[in-house]
LUMTORDREN-245979 format. One record per residue (C-alpha): residue number from 0; x, y, z. Coordinates in steps of 0.02 Angstrom, whole numbers, padded with zeros to 5 digits. Example, Ala and Ser with C-alpha at 12.3 -4.5 7.8 and 13.67 -1.06 7.14 Angstrom:
2
<pos 0 east 00615 north -00225 up 00390>
<pos 1 east 00684 north -00053 up 00357>
//
This chain:
353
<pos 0 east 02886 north -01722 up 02650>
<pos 1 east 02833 north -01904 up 02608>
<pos 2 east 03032 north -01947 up 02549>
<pos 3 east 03086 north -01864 up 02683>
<pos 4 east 02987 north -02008 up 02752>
<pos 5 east 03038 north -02129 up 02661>
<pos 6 east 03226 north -02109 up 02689>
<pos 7 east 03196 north -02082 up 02875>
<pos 8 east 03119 north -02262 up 02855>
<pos 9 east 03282 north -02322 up 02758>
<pos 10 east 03378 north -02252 up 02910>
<pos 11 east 03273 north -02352 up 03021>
<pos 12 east 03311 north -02512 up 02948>
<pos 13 east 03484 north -02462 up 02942>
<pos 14 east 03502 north -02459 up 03121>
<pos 15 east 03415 north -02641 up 03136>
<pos 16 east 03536 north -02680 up 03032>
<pos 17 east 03699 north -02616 up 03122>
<pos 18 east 03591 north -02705 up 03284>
<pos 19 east 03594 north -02898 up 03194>
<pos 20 east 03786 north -02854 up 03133>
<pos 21 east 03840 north -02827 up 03317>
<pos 22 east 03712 north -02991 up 03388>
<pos 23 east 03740 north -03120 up 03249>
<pos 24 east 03923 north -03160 up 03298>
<pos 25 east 03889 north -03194 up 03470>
<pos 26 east 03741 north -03282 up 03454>
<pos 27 east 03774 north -03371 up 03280>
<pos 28 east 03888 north -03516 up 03246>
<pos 29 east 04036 north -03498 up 03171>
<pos 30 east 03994 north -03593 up 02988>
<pos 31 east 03816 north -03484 up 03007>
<pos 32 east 03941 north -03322 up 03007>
<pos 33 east 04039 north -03386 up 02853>
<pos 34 east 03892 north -03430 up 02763>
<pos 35 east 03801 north -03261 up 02780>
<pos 36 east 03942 north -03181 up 02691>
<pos 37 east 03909 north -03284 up 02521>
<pos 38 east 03712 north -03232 up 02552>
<pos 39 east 03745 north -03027 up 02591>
<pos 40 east 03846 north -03042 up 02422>
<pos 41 east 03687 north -03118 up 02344>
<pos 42 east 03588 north -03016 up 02442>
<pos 43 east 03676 north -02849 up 02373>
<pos 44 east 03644 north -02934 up 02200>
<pos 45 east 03450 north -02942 up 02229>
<pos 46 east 03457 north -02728 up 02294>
<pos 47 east 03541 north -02681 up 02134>
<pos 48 east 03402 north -02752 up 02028>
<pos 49 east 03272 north -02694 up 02138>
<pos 50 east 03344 north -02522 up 02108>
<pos 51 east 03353 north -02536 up 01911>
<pos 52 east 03187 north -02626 up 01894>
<pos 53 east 03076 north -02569 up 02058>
<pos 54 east 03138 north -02394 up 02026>
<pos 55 east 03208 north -02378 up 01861>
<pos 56 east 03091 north -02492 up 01771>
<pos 57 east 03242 north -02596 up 01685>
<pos 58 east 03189 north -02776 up 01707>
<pos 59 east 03390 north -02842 up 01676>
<pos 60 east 03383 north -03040 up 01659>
<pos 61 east 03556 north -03029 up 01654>
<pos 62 east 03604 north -02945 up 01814>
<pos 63 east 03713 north -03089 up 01860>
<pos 64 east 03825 north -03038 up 01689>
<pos 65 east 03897 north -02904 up 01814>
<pos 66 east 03889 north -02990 up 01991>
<pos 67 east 03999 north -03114 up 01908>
<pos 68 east 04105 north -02992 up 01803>
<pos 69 east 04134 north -02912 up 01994>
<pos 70 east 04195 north -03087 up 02069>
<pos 71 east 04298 north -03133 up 01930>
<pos 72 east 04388 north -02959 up 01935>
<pos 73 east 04410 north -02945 up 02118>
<pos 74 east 04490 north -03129 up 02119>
<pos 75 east 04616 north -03072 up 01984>
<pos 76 east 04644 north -02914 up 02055>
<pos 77 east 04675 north -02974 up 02191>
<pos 78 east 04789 north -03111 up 02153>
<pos 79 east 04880 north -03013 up 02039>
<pos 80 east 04913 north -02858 up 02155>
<pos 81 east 04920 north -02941 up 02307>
<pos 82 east 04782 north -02825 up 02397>
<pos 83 east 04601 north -02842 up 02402>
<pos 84 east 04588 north -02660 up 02440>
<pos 85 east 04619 north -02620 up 02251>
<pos 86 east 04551 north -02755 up 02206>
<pos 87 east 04363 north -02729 up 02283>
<pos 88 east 04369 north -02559 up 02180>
<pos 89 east 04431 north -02633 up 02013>
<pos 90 east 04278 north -02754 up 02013>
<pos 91 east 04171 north -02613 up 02038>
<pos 92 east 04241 north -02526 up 01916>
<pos 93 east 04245 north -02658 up 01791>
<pos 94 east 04054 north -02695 up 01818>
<pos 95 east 04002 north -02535 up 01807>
<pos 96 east 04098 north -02488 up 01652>
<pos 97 east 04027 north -02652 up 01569>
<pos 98 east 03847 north -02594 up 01589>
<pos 99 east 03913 north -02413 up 01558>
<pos 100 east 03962 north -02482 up 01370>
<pos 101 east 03836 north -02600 up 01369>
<pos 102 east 03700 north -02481 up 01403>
<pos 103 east 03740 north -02348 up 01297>
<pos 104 east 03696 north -02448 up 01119>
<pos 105 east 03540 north -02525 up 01223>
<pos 106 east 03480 north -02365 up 01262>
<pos 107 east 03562 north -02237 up 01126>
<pos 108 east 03499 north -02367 up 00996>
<pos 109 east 03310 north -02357 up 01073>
<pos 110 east 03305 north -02539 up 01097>
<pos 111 east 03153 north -02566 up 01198>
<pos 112 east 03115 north -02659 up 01365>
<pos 113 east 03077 north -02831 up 01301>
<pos 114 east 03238 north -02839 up 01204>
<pos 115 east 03349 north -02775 up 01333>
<pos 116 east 03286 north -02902 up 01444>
<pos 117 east 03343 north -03044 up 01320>
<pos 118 east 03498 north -02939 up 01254>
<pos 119 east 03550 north -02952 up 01476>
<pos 120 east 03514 north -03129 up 01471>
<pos 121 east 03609 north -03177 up 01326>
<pos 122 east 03764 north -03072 up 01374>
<pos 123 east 03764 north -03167 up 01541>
<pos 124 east 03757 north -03361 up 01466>
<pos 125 east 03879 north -03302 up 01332>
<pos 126 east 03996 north -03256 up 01472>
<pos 127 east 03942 north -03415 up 01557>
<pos 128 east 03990 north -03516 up 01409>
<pos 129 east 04153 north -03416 up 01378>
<pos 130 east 04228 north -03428 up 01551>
<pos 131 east 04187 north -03631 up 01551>
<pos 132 east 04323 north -03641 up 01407>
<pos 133 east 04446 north -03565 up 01503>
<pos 134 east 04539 north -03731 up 01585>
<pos 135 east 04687 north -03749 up 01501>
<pos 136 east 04851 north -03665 up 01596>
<pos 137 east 04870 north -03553 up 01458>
<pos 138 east 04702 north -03443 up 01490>
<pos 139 east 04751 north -03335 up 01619>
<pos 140 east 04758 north -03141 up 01666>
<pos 141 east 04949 north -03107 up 01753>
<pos 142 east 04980 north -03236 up 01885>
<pos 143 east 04771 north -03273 up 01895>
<pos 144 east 04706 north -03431 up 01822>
<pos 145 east 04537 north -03438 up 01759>
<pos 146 east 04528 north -03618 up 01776>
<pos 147 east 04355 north -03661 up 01663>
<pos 148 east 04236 north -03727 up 01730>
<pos 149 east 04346 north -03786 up 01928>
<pos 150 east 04357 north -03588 up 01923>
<pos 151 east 04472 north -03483 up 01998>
<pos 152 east 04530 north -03446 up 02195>
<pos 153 east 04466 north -03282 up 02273>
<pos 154 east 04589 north -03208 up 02411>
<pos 155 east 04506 north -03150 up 02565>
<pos 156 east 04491 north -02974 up 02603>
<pos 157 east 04648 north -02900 up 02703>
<pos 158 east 04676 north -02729 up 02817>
<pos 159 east 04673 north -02591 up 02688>
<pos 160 east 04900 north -02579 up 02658>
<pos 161 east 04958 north -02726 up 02732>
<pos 162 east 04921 north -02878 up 02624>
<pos 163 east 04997 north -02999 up 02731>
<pos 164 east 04856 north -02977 up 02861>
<pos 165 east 04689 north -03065 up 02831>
<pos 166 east 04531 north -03028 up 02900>
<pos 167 east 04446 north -03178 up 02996>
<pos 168 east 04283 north -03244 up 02963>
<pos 169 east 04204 north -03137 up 03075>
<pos 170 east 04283 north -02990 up 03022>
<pos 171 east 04226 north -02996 up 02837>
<pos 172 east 04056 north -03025 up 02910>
<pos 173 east 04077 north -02881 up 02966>
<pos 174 east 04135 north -02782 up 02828>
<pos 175 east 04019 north -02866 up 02712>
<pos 176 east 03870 north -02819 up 02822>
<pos 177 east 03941 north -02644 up 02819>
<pos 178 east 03943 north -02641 up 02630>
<pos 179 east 03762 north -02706 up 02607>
<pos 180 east 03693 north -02572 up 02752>
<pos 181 east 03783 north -02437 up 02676>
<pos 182 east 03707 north -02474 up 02492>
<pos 183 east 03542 north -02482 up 02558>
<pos 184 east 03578 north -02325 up 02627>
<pos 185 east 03654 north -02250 up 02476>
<pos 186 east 03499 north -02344 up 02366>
<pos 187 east 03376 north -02273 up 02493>
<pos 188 east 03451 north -02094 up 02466>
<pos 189 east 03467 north -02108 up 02266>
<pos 190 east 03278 north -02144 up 02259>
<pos 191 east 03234 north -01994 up 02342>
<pos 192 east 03327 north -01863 up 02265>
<pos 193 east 03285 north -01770 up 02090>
<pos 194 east 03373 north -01908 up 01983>
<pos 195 east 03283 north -02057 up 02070>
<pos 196 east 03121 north -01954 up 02050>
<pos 197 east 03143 north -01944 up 01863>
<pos 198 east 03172 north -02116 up 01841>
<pos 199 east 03018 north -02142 up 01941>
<pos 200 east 02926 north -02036 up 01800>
<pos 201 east 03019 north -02128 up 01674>
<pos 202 east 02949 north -02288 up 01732>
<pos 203 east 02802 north -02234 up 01744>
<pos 204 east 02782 north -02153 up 01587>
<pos 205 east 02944 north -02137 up 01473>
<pos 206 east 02846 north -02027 up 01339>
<pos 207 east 02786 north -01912 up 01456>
<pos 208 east 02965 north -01869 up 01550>
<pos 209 east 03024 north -01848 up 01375>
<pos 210 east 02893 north -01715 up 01333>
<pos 211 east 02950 north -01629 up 01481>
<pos 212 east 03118 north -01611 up 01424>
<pos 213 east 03212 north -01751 up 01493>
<pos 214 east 03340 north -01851 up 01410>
<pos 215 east 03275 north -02025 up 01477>
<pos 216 east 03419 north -02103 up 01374>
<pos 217 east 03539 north -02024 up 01513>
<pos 218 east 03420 north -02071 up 01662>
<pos 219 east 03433 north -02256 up 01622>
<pos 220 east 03604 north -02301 up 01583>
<pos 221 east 03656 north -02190 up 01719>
<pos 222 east 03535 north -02301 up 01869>
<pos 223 east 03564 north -02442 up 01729>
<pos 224 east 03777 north -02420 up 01769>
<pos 225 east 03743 north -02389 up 01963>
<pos 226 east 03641 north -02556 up 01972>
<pos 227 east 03787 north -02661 up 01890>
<pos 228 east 03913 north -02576 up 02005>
<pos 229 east 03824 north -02624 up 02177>
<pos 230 east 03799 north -02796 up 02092>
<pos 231 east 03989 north -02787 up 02053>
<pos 232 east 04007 north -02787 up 02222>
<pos 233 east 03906 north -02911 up 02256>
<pos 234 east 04000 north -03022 up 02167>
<pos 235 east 04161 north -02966 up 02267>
<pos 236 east 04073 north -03038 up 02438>
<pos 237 east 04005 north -03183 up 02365>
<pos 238 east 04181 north -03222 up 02311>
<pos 239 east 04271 north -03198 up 02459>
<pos 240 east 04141 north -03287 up 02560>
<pos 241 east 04153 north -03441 up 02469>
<pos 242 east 04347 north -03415 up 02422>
<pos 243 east 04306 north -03454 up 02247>
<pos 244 east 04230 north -03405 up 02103>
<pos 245 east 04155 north -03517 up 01950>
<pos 246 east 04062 north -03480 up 01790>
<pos 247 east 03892 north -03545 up 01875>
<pos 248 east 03894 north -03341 up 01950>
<pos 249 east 03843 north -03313 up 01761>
<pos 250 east 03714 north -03464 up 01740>
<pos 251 east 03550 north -03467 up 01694>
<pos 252 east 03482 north -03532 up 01868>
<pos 253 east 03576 north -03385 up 01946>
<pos 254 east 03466 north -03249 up 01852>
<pos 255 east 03306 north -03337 up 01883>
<pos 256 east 03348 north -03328 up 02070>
<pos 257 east 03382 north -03154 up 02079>
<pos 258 east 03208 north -03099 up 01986>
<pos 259 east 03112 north -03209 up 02104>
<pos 260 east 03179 north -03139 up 02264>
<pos 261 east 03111 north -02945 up 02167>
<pos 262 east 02967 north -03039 up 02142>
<pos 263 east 02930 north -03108 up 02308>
<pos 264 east 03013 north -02969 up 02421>
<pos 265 east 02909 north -02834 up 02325>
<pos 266 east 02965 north -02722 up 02175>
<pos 267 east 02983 north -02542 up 02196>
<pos 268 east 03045 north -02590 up 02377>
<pos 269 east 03240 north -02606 up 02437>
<pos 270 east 03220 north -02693 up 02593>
<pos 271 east 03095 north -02831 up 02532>
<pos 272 east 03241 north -02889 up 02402>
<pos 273 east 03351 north -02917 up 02524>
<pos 274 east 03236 north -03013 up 02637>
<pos 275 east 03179 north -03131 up 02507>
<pos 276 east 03381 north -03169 up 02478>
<pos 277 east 03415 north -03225 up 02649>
<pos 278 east 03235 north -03314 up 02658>
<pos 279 east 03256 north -03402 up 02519>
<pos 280 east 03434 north -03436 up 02520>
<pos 281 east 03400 north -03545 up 02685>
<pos 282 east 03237 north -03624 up 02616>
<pos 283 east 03338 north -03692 up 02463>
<pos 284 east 03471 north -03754 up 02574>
<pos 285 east 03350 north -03836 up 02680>
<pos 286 east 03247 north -03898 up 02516>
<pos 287 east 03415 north -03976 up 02504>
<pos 288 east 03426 north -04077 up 02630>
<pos 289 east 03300 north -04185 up 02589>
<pos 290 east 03282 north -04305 up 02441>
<pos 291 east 03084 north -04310 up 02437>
<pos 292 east 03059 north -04139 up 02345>
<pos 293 east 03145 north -04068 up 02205>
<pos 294 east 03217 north -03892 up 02252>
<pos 295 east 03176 north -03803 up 02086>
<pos 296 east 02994 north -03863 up 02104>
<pos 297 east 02957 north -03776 up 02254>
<pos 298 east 03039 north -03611 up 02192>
<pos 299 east 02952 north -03632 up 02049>
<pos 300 east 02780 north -03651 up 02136>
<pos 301 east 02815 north -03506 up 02265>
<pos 302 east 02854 north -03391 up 02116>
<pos 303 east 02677 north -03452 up 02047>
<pos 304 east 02613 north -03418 up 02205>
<pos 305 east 02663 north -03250 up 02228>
<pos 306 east 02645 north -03183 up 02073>
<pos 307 east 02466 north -03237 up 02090>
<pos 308 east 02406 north -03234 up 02259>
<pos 309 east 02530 north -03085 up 02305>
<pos 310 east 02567 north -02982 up 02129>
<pos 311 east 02644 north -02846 up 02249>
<pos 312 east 02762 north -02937 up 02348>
<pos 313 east 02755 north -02971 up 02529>
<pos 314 east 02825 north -02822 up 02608>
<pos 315 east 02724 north -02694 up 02496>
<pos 316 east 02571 north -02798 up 02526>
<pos 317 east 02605 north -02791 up 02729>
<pos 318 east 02651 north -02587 up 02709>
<pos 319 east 02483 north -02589 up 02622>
<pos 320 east 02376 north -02684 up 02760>
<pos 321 east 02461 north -02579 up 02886>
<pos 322 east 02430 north -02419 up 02797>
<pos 323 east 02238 north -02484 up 02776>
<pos 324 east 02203 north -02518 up 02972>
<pos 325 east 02311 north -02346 up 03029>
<pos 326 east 02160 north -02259 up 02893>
<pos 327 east 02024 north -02374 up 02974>
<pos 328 east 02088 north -02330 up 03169>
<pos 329 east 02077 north -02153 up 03117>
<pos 330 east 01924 north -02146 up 03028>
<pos 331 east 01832 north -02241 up 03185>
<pos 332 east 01916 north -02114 up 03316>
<pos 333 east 01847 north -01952 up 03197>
<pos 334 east 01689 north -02034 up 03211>
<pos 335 east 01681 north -02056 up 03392>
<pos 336 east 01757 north -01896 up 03406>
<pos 337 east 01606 north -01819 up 03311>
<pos 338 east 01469 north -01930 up 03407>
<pos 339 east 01542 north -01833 up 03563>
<pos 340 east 01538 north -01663 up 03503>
<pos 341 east 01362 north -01697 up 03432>
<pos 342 east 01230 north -01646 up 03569>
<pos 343 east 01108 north -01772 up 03613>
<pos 344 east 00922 north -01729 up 03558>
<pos 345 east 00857 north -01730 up 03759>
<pos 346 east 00970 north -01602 up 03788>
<pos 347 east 00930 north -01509 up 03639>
<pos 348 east 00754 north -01519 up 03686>
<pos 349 east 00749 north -01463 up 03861>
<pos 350 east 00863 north -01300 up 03836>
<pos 351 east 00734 north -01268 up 03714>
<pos 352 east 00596 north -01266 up 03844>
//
């Protein structure tokens, strides 16, 4: 009963969603629209690791190794093949089967939480690194230059067989938007069904889903590979939204972002993820207007803050102050109910006379 809850909340949201898709074009400017894109790529990046660590309990420091694995693939794809219908499913594809082979000696070789944290991180600067050296003409894939560290063009999306026709701005706002509702929807359903349950349990308590007979080595590279592929396709939006991809989608700056907006949106929720992208996203670019504060110095003090003053993240905190004054209203309304039922002792005494 209470997921069936749960995922008629998801659906909720949804529609909200599909409500600001349909508004923001007419009542947004057009660089607003453009910019959006690049952020509903990042914030598709911050829903896959709120599904691997909120629900999964995988904290990945390296979830940007497969966002940016995503980007690059969809701009050679693309490039190469001339389509970005292919393309958008090669990046998955490639993502996925990265943390598919990456994940299977991190969990097969019972490496434990800490160390697959670092083992993420370090696969995602050694990419970083990698991709940097890449500027000479002779490091390319087909007809697609990686270009080092200037980084390589990413062709805009097109109408799925004809790759002479280009989506507008608005148009890939639109299919981007699309994308991130339909994840959330698809996140939202995973959670609720027997496998998300069991990685629930395995979070929880990893010994005691293994005494019951499940192979928790499965569980977690198979939410483990799901994560990277949604972050694959992450990377795909980001890409096309800024019509370019460069190594700094594997940098160090990059992960920290993405495990703040967890942090401050609320782990072991989808939606708060997502709303800490887009709020932070325009904080930082306001932060950067300004010369009088350094940017990283006020992330770093509203991670402090939060992790402190709001361990849970904003929207469980707000679900749980809701949840608190519904119990409160109802307790005060059985109690007034019960004064009323209860006869009053003047009444009491004269029927007794």
């Amino acid at each position: 009963m209470r997921l069936a809850r749960d995922f008629r909340g998801t659906l909720i949201v949804a529609a909200l969603a599909v409500l600001f898709t349909l508004i923001a074009p007419v009542t947004l400017e057009f660089f607003t629209i453009i910019t959006l894109t690049q952020v509903i790529g990042l914030a598709i990046l911050g829903l896959s690791l709120a599904l691997i660590w909120g629900f999964g309990g995988i904290l990945c420091f390296g979830q940007t190794a497969f966002f940016g694995l995503g980007a690059y693939a969809y701009a050679i794809a693309a490039t190469n093949i001339g389509g970005s219908t292919g393309a958008i499913l090669i990046a998955v594809l490639v993502a996925a089967a990265f943390a598919a082979i990456l994940g299977y000696f991190v969990f097969y070789g019972r490496v434990s939480d800490v160390y697959l944290a670092v083992i993420t991180l370090t696969v995602s600067l050694i990419l970083y690194s990698l991709i940097r050296r890449t500027s000479g003409p002779e490091y390319k894939i087909g007809d697609a230059l990686l270009g080092g560290f200037n980084g390589t063009g990413a062709p805009p999306l097109n109408i799925p067989g004809d790759a002479s026709a280009m989506l507008f701005p608005e148009h890939i706002f639109y299919v981007a938007m699309a994308a991130l509702i339909l994840v959330y929807i698809l996140c939202g359903r995973v959670v609720t069904t027997h496998f998300g349950r069991v990685c629930v349990a395995i979070r929880e308590n990893e010994t005691r889903a293994e005494l019951l007979a499940y192979d928790t080595r499965l569980y977690k590279l198979g939410i483990f590979t799901l994560g990277a592929a949604i972050a694959g396709l992450g990377g795909v939006f980001f890409a096309v939204g800024i019509s370019r991809v460069t190594p700094d989608v594997f940098g160090l700056g990059q992960s920290a972002l993405t495990i703040i907006w967890v942090i401050v949106g609320g782990r072991g929720t989808l939606i708060g993820p997502i709303l800490a992208t887009f709020a932070l996203y325009y904080l930082t670019a306001a932060l950067g207007t300004q010369q009088l504060l350094n940017t990283n110095l006020i992330l770093g003090i509203i991670l402090v803050i939060f992790v402190l003053a709001v361990p849970r993240g904003v929207i469980p905190t707000l679900t749980g102050w809701a949840a608190t004054r519904r119990q409160r209203r109802a307790l005060r309304a059985r109690e007034r109910r019960l004064r009323l039922r209860r006869p009053r002792g003047g009444e009491v005494a004269g029927e007794a006379e």
